[in-house]
C-alpha positions as CSV (number, residue, x, y, z in Angstrom):
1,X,33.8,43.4,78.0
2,X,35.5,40.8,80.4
3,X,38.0,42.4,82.5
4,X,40.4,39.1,81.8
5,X,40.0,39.7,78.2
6,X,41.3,43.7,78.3
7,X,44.5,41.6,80.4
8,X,44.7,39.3,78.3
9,X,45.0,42.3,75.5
10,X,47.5,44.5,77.4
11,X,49.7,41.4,78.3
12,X,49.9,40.0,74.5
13,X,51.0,43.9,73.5
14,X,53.7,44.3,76.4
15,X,54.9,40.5,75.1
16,X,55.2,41.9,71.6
17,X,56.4,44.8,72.1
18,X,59.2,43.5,74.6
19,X,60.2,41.3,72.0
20,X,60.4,44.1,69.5
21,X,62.8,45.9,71.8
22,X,64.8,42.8,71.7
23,X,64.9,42.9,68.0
24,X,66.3,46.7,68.0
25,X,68.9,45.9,70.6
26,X,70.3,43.6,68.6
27,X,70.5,45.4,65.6
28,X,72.1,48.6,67.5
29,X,74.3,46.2,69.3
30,X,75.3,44.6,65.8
31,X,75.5,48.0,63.8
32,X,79.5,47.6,63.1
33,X,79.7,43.8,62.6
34,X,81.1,42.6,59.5
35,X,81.4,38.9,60.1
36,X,78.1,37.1,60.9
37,X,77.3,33.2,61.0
38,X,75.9,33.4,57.9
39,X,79.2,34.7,56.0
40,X,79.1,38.5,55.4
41,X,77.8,41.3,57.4
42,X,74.9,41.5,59.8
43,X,71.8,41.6,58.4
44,X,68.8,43.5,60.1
45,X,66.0,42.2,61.6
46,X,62.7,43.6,61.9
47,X,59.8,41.8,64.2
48,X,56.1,41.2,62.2
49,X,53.5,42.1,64.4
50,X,50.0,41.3,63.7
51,X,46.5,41.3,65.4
52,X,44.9,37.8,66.6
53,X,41.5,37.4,65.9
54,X,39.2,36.3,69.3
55,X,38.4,32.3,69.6
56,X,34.7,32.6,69.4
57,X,31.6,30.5,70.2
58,X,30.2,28.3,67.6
59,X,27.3,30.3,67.8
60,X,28.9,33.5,67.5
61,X,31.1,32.1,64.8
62,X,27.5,31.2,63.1
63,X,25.5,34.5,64.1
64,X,29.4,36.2,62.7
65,X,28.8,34.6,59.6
66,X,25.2,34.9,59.1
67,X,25.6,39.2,59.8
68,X,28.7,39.5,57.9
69,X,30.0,40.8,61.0
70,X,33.6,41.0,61.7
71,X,35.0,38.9,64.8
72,X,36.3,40.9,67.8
73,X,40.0,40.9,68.0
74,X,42.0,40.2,71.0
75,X,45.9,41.4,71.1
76,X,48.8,40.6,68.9
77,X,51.4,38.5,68.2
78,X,54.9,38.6,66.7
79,X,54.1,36.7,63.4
80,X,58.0,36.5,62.8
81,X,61.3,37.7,62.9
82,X,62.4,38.3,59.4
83,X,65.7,40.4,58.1
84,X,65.7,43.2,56.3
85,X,66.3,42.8,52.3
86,X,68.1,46.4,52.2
87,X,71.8,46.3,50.5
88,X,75.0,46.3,53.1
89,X,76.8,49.3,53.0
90,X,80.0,49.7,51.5
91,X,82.6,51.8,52.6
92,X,86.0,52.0,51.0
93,X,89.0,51.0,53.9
94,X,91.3,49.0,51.9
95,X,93.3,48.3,55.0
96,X,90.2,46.5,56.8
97,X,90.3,42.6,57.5
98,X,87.3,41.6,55.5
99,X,88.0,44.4,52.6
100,X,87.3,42.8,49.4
101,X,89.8,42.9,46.3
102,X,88.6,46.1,45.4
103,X,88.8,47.7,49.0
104,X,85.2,47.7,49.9
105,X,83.9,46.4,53.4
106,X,80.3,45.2,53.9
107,X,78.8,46.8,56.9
108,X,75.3,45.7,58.2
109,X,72.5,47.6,56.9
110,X,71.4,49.0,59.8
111,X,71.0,53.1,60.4
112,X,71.5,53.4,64.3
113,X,69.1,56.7,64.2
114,X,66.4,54.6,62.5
115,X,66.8,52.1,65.3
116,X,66.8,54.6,68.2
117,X,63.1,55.8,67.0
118,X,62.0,51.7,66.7
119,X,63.0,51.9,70.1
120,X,61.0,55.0,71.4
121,X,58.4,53.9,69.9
122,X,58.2,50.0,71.4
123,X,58.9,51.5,74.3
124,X,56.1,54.0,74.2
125,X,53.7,51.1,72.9
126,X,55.0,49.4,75.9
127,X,54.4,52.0,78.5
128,X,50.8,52.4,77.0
129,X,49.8,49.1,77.2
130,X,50.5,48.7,81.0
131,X,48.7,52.2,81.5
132,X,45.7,50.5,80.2
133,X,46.7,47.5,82.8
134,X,46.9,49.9,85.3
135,X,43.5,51.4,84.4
136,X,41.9,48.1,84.2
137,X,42.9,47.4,87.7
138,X,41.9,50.7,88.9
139,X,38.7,50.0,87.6
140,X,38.0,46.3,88.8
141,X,39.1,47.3,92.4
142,X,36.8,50.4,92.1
143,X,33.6,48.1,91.2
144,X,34.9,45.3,94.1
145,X,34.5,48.6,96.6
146,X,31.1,49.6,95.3
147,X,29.6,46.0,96.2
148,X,31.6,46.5,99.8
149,X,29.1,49.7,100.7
């Protein structure tokens, strides 16, 4: 394996995974807003990470396609940012500024707890992929010493 390629890997999941912690911030920091640009409450976003398929050879796309073998992959991306389609919460408080008629206010459909274990887990992902930098430079410095001797 090229030693680029694994940090080329690790860098593409710290970049998502940032990102993702992005996402979750906002949504904690936006758990009580009832006015958004949009008209009504906050809605919640959720970032779509997916795998990216290696850019391969032309030969190894035909030799691929000859063996009916699979391509390597290398990293992920954020695909998008979409919201969540779960209902606002309503909560009666006929005395709030954006009640309706009937007394109800819209709050954004976000569960803070929910959030808080999106964000241990980016941040885990996170913390993984740099050990696995970390390791990879270990390694490469290791082999430059072995030639050194």
């Amino acid at each position: 394996m090229n030693i680029f390629k694994a940090f080329k890997i690790s860098a593409s999941g710290l970049s998502a995974e940032r990102l993702r912690m992005d996402v979750v911030s906002a949504n904690i920091a936006n758990a009580n807003s009832t006015r958004s640009a949009q008209g009504g409450p906050y809605k919640r976003q959720v970032a779509l990470i997916s795998s990216v398929k290696e850019q391969a050879s032309l030969f190894k796309n035909i030799f691929n396609r000859e063996t009916q073998k699979q391509e390597e992959l290398g990293g992920v991306r954020v695909v998008s940012v979409v919201e969540d389609p779960s209902p606002a919460k309503k909560v009666y408080d006929p005395k709030h500024p954006d009640a309706n008629k009937d007394g109800y206010v819209e709050y954004p459909n976000v569960d803070v707890m929910k959030e808080m274990v999106e964000m241990i887990t980016a941040s885990r992902a996170y913390e993984a992929n740099i050990t696995v930098l970390n390791s990879t430079k270990s390694m490469a410095l290791k082999t430059l010493d072995i030639g050194k001797g």
